[in-house]
N, C-alpha and C positions, 0 to 999 in steps of 0.2 A: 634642225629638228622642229618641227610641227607640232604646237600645242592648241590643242583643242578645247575652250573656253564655255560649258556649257551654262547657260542663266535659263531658269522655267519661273514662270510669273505668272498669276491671276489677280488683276486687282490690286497694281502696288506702285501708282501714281508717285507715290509719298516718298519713296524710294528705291524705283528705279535708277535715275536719270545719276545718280550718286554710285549705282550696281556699275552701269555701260562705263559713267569717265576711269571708273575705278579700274575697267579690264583696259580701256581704250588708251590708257596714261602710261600702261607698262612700258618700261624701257625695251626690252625682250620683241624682235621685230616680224616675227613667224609666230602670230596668233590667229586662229581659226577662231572667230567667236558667232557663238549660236543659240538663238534667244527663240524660245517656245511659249508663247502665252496661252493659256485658257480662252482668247476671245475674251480679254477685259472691257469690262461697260463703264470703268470711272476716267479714261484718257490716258491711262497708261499705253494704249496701240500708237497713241499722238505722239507720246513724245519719245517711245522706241523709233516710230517711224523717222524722225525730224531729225537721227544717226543711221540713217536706211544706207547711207555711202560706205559707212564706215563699218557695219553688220556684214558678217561673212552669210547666213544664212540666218530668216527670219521666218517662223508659222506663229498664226494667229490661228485657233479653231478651238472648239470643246475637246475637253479630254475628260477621260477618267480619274483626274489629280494628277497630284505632284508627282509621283514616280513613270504611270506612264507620261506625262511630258518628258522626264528625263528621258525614259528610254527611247522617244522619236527624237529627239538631239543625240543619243547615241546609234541611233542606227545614221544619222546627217554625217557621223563625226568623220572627217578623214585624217584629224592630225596621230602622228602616232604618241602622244600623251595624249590624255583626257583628262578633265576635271571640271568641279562647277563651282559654281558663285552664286549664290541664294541671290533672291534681288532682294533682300533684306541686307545683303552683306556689300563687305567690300574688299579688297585687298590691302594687307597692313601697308604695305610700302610699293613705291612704283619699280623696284627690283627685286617681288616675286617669285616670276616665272624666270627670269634667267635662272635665281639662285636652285630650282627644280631642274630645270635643263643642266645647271652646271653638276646636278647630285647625281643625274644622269651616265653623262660623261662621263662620272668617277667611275662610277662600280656600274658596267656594262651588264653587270650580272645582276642585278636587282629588276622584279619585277614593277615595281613603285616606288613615290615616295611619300611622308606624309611629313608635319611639321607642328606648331603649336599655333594656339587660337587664343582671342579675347572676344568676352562678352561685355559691350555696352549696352548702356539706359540709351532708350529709342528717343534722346532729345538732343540739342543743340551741345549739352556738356559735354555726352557720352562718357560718362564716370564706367571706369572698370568695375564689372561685379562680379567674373568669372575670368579666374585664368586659367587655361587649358594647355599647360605644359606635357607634351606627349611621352617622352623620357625615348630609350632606347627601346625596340622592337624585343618581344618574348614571347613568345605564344602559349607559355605557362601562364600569363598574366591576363591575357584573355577568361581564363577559367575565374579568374578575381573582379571579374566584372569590368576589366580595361577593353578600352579600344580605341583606335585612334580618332581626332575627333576630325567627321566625315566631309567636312569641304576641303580639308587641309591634303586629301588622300587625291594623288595623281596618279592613274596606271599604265601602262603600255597598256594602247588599242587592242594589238594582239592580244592581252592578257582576256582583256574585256571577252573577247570575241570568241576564248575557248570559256569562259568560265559564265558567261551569262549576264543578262540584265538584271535589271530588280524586279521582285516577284509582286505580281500587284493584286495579290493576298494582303500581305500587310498594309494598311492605307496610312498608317503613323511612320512603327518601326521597320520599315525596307531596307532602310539604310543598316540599321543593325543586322537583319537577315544579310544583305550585299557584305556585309562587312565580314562577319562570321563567314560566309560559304567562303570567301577569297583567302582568309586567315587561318583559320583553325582547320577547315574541312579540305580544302584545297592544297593549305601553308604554300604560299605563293611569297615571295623575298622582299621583304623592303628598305627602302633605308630611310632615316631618320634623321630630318633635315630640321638642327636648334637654332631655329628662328621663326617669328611668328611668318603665319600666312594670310592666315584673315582674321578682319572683325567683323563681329554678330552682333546684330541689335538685336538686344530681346524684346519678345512676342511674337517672333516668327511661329510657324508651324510646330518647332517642336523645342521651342522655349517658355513658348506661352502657361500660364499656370491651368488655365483653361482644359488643356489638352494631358493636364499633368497626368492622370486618371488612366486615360487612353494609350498614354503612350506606356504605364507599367505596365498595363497586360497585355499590351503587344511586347514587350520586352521579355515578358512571362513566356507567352506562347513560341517567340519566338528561339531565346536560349533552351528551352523544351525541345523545338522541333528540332535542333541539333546536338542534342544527346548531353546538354550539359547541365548539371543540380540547377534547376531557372530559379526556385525562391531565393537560394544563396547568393548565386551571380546577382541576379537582379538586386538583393539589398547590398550586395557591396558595391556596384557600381551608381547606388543611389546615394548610398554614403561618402561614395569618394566626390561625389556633382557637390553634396553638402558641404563638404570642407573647404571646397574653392570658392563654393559662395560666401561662406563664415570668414575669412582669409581679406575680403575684402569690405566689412561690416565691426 
């Protein structure tokens, strides 16, 4: 089975080249990986290039942001899983993607999977300040402001393919919109694989405090646009971010 590896980067010298060994280290030996850059001006095309052997497919050009980059890696993609790797991020451990292909295998009836996550400090320590324990799938739980946390979320291709990309209306929260239409709107299967999958450095795009502002009312507009109470949702899934923060302080 074919896993499809997407990375989208603009700008992220600093932590690429730790994004690539991180896919490139898996044990798992059917990896499609596909890295979509902005056209970076700080050297980051240098050192994607200098693993050019080892890149299943590689574009460098302007885009519209981060979701459309993803969506030109997902029209690239041919493995039948899909999933991405922030180039901010990395994989917890180099037995990953087998243990997603093995969740596979189980339950043939599952449209996805998804898993749990850690947030580190963007420095040589990496101190935990967030842990993103995903629990068991409910789609009653969606309404309480849960979701799964979105790099951890692998799908069938096919799934992708009937249910759509990411809407590039939202320029923060897409992933929330992708997330919603495949969950609540669609209820597509998943199964819930208790191990982590990756770590986050925080400051990425939608860690950073910077963005903190931006990303609630895209969260607002977007639990709106699919019929669910958005003030409520939104302050319970801001309350639940704050407990995991609190938890390790």
């Amino acid at each position: 089975m074919r896993v499809t590896v997407i990375t989208v980067c603009f700008n992220r010298k600093e932590t690429i080249e730790k994004t690539i060994k991180s896919v490139l280290n898996q044990q798992y030996n059917d990896i499609e990986y596909i890295i979509i850059d902005g056209n970076s001006t700080d050297g980051t095309k240098d050192i994607i290039e200098s693993y050019s052997d080892k890149i299943s497919q590689y574009v460098s050009e302007p885009d519209k942001g981060m979701y459309d980059a993803i969506n030109k890696g997902l029209q690239l993609a041919t493995g039948e899983i899909v999933g991405l790797m922030h180039s901010d991020d990395e994989f917890y451990d180099n037995r990953v993607i087998s243990r997603i292909v093995n969740q596979f295998d189980f339950d043939e009836d599952i449209d996805g999977v998804y898993g749990d996550g850690v947030y580190v400090s963007n420095d040589l320590q990496e101190k935990m300040i967030r842990n993103r324990i995903g629990g068991a799938f409910n789609r009653q739980k969606i309404k309480m402001g849960w979701l799964p946390l979105h790099p951890t979320v692998y799908l069938k291709k096919s799934v992708i393919d009937k249910n759509g990309a990411y809407n590039l209306d939202f320029k923060i929260a897409s992933d929330t919109d992708f997330l919603l239409r495949y969950l609540y709107k669609n209820h597509i299967k998943l199964g819930y694989i208790n191990n982590y999958i990756v770590k986050m450095r925080m400051g990425g795009m939608s860690t950073s405090l910077r963005s903190a502002f931006e990303v609630l009312y895209e969260d607002y507009k977007v639990y709106k646009s699919h019929g669910l109470s958005a003030i409520f949702t939104v302050f319970l899934k801001k309350t639940s971010a704050l407990r995991q923060y609190m938890l390790h302080y």
